[in-house]
C-alpha positions as MATLAB code, in Angstrom:
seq = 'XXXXXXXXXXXXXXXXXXXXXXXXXXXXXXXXXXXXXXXXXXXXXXXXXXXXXXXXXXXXXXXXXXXXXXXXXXXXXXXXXXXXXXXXXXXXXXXXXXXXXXXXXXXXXXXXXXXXXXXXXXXXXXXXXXXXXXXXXXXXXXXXXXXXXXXXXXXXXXXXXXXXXXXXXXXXXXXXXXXXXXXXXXXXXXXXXXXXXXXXXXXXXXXXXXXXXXXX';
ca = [
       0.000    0.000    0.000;
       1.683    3.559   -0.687;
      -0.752    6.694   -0.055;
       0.941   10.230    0.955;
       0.823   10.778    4.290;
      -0.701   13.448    5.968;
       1.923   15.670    8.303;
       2.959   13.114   10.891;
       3.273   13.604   14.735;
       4.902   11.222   16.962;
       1.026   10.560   18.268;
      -0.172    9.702   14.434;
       3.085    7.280   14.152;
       2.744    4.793   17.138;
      -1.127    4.916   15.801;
       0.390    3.939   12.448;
       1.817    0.779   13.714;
      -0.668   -0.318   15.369;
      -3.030   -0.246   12.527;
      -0.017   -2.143   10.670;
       1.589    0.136    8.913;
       4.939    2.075    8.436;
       5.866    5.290    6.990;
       9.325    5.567    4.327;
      10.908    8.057    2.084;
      12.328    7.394   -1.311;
      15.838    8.934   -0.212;
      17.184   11.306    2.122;
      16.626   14.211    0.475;
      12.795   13.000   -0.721;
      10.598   15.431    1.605;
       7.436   12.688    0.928;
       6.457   10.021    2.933;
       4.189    7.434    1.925;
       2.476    4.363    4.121;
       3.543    0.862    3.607;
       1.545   -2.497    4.395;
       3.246   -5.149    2.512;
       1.759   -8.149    1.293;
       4.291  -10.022    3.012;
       5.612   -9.320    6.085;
       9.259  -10.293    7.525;
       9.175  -11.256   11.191;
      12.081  -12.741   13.051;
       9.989  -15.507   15.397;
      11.129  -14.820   19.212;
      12.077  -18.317   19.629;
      13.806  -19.217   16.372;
      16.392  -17.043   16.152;
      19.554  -18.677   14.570;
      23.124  -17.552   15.797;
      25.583  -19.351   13.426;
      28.730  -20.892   15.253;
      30.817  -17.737   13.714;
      28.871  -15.773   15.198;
      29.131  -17.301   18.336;
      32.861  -17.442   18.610;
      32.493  -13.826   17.491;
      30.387  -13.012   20.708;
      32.508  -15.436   23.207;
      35.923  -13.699   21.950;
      34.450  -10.159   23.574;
      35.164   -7.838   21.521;
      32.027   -6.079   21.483;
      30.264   -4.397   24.307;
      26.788   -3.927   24.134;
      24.448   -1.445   25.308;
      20.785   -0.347   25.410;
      19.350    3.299   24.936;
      22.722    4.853   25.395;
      23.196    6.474   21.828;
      19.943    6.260   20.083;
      21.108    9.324   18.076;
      23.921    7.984   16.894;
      21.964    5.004   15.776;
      19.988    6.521   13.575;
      22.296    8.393   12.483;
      24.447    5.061   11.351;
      21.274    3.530    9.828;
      20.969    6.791    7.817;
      24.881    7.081    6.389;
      25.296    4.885    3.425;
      24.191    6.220   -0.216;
      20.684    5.274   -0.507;
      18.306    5.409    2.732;
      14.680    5.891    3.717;
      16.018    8.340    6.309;
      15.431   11.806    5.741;
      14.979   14.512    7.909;
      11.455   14.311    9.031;
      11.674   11.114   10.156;
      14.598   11.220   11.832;
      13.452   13.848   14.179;
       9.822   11.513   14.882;
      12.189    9.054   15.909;
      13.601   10.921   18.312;
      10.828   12.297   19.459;
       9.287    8.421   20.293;
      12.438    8.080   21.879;
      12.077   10.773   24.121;
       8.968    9.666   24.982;
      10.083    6.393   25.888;
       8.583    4.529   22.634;
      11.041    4.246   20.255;
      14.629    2.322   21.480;
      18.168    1.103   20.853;
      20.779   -1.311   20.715;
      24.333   -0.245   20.288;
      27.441   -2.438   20.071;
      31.146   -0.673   20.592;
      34.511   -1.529   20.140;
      36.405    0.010   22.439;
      34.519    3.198   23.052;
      34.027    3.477   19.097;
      30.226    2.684   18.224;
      30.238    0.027   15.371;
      26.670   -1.298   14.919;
      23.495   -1.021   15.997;
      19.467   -1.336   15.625;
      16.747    0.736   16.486;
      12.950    0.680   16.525;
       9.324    1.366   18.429;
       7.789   -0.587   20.902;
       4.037   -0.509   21.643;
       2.429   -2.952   23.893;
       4.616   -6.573   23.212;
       5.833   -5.804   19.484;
       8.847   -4.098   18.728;
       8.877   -2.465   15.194;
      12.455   -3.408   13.805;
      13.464   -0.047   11.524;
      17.188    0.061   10.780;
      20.392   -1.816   11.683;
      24.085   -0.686   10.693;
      27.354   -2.292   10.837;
      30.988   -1.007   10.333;
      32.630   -4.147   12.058;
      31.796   -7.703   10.466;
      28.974   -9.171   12.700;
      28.582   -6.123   14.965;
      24.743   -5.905   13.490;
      24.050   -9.625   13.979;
      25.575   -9.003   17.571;
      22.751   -6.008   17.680;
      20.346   -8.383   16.656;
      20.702  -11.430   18.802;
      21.080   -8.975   21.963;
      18.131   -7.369   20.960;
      16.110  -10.442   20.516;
      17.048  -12.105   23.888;
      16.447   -8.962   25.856;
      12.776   -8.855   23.779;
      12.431  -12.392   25.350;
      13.828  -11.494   28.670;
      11.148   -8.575   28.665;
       8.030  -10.291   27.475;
       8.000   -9.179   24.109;
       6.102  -11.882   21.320;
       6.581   -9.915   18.049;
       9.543   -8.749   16.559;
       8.480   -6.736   13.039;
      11.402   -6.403   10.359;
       9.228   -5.419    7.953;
      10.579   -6.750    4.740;
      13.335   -9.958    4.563;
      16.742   -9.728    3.311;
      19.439  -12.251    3.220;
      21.486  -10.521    6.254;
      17.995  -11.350    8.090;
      16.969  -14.763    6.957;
      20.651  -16.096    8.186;
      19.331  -15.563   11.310;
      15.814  -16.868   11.343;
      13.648  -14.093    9.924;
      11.039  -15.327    8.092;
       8.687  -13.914    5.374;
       4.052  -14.498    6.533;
       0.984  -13.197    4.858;
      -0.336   -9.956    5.917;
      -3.224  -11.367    7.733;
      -1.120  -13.323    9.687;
       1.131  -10.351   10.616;
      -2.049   -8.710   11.905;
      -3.719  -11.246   13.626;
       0.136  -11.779   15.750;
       0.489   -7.714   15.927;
      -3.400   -8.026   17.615;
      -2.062  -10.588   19.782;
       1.413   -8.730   20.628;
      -0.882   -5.164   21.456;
      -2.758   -6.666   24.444;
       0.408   -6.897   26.616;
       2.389   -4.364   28.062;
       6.040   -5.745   28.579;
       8.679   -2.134   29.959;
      11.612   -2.549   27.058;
      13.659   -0.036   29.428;
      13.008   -2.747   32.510;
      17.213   -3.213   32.458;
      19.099   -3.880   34.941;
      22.269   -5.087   33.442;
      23.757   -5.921   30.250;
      23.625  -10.430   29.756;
      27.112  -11.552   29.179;
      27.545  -13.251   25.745;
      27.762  -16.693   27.455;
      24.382  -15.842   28.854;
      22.884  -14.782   25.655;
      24.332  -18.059   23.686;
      22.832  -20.073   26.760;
      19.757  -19.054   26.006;
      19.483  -19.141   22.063;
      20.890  -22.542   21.919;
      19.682  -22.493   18.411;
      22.881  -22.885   16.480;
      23.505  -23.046   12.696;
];
């Protein structure tokens, strides 16, 4: 579905998704937006993520720290620097808004004190609305991603929304289901009311692996 959409507030947004739907921009410098309800939706299932044995050597080595919340900013603002993104301006700044307002979070993955990855997107009730993920260390987005998911878990969360599917996705269990079926999980996912900032410390890898046994 693409219709223009009318000037957007943060309140209009979260409305947005849960109705099902997600605003874009043809490029950064696009001033449109437009609604989008695929056909098919990519989801990555709670309890099927896949963390490949790479990845999982990558994780016990401990080279990457991982945070929550810390640099949502700077997040965005990763997901937004390559040559063709959805990003522009006016979403960028509703983003921040949500996250100002408590609906809208991150993940962030460092090395050292240098952020290298990372993943942000809105929560409302028990579904978290995947947006963007960047990496500029090999696996520091799949890091982002498997933190992310076990924390959902942790939390309560049932629905994790990445919209479309790519291949970087479907390595790690995302999966592609009709749009009725999206909507009658995002129904499910509204009625509960999981806290995504409920964090009292970061998991240790070893934790994390422990509890997505699910190795590929």
């Amino acid at each position: 579905m693409r219709d223009d959409a009318p000037d957007l507030t943060p309140d209009l947004l979260i409305q947005a998704y849960r109705w099902g739907v997600f605003p874009m921009s043809e490029s950064r410098d696009d001033p449109e937006i437009f609604w989008v309800d695929p056909r098919q939706r990519g989801i990555l299932p709670l309890e099927s993520l896949r963390i490949s044995r790479s990845l999982a050597r990558t994780m016990r080595r401990g080279h990457f720290r991982v945070t929550f919340n810390q640099d949502f900013q700077a997040v965005v603002q990763g997901c937004a620097d390559r040559s063709e993104t959805w990003i522009n301006d006016t979403i960028f700044a509703l983003y921040l808004a949500l996250f100002e307002r408590g609906e809208a979070q991150s993940v962030e993955v460092w090395h050292d004190n240098t952020l290298v990855g990372g993943a942000y997107g809105v929560t409302v009730g028990g579904a978290f609305f995947g947006e963007s993920m960047f990496s500029t260390a090999t696996d520091a987005s799949k890091v982002a991603l498997t933190y992310l998911v076990d924390h959902l878990n942790q939390c309560g969360f049932s629905l994790l929304d990445t919209q479309f599917i790519t291949d970087h996705l479907a390595s790690l269990g995302a999966i592609e289901i009709s749009r009725d079926a999206y909507h009658a999980r995002l129904e499910t996912a509204l009625a509960l009311t999981p806290n995504f900032r409920n964090l009292t410390e970061i998991p240790t890898a070893y934790d994390v692996l422990q509890r997505n046994a699910q190795t590929s």
